[in-house]
C-alpha positions as CSV (number, residue, x, y, z in Angstrom):
1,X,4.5,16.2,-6.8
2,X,2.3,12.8,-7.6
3,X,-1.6,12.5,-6.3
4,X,-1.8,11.3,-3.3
5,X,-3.7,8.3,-2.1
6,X,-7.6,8.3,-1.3
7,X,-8.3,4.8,-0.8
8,X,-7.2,1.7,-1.0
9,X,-8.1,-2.6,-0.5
10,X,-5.9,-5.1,-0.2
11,X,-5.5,-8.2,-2.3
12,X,-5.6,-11.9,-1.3
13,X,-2.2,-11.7,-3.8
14,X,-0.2,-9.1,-1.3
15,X,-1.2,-6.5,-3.7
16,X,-3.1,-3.3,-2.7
17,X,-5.4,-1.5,-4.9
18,X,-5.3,2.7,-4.7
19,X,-7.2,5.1,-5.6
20,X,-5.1,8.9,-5.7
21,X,-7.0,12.1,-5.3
22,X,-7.1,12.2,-9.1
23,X,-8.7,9.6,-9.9
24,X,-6.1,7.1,-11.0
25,X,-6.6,3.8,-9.5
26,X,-3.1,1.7,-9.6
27,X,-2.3,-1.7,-8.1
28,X,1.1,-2.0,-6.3
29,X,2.9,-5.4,-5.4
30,X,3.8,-5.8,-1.7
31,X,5.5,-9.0,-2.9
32,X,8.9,-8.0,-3.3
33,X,8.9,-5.9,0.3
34,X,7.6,-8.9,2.4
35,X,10.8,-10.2,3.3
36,X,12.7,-7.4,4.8
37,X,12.5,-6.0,8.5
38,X,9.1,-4.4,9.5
39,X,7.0,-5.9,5.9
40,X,7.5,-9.1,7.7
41,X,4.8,-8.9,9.9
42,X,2.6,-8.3,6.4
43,X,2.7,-12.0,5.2
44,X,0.0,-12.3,7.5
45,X,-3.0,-12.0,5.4
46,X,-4.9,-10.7,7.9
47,X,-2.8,-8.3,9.3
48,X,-2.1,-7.1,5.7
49,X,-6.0,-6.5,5.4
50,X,-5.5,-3.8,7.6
51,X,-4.0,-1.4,5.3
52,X,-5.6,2.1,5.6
53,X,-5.2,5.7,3.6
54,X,-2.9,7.7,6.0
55,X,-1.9,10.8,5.4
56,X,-2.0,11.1,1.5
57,X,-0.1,7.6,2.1
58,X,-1.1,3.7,3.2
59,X,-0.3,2.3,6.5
60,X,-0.7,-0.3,8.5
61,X,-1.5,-0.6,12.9
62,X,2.2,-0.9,13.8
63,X,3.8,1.6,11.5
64,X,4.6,0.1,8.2
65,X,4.2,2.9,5.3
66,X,5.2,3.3,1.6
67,X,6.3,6.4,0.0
68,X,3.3,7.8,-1.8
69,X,6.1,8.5,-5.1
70,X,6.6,4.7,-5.0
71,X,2.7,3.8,-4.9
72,X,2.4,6.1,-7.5
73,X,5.4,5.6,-10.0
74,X,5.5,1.7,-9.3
75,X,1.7,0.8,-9.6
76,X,0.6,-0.8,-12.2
């Protein structure tokens, strides 16, 4: 099982900076997810600021998660 997340900022770049329990900071692009059904509503900037830690994962007001893994394994 991979760390799970502690905190993390969002990027002017629709990237997101996290930080995992174990002290790994990774940066994963949103890019690629922004056009498909509920991402959409993350190409607004300001909305996409609004990304919080969420139960060992990110989310956002209305719903919109990523699989912890995928943070984890696809970060840079």
């Amino acid at each position: 099982m991979n760390p799970r997340v502690k905190s993390v900022v969002a990027n002017e770049n629709y990237t997101i900076t996290i930080t995992f329990e174990n002290g790994e900071t990774k940066t994963f692009d949103m890019t690629p997810y922004l056009d498909f059904g509920v991402f959409i509503e993350l190409k607004d900037k300001n909305y996409f600021r609004q990304v919080k830690p969420f139960m060992g994962t990110i989310s956002w007001p209305h719903g919109q998660d990523v699989c912890p893994d995928t943070l984890y394994i696809e970060g840079k």
